[in-house]
N, C-alpha and C positions, 0 to 999 in steps of 0.2 A: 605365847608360843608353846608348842608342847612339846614335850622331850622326845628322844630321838627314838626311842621304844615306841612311844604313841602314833609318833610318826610311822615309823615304818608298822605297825599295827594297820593304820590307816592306807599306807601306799595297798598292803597286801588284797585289803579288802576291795578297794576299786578297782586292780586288777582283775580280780575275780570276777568284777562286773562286767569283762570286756566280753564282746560276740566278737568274735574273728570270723575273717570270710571265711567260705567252704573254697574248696579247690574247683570247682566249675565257676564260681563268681570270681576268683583269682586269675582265671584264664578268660574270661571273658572279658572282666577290666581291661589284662593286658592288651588282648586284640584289640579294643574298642578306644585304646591311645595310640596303638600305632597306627591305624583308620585314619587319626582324627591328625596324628601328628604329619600323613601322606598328604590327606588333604591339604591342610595349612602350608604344606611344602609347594603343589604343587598349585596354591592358589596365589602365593607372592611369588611366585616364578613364572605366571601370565602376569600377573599385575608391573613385574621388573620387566619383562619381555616389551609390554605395552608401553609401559615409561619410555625404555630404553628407544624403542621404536619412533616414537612421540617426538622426542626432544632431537635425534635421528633425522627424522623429518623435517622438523624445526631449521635444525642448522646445517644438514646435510643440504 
């Protein structure tokens, strides 16, 4: 194990290696999880709708 100097020697350097997003890929991700999280909201809210309908029908 290396000592804590070597360590942090080490953390610094792979930091350095990081690409961080640009601020247009930062606002793009964002829109494209709220898209995705719309979607998915209003895809189990037909799927509960149909259930609820389903089983409704069933024993109604």
């Amino acid at each position: 194990m290396a000592n804590p100097i070597q360590f942090m020697q080490q953390v610094r350097s792979e930091v350095g290696k990081i690409t961080w997003p640009n601020r247009r890929e930062v606002l793009l991700t964002t829109v494209m999880v709220f898209v995705m999280a719309a979607l998915t909201a209003v895809f189990f809210s037909l799927v509960d709708w149909a259930i609820r309908s389903g089983v409704g029908a069933i024993l109604g």
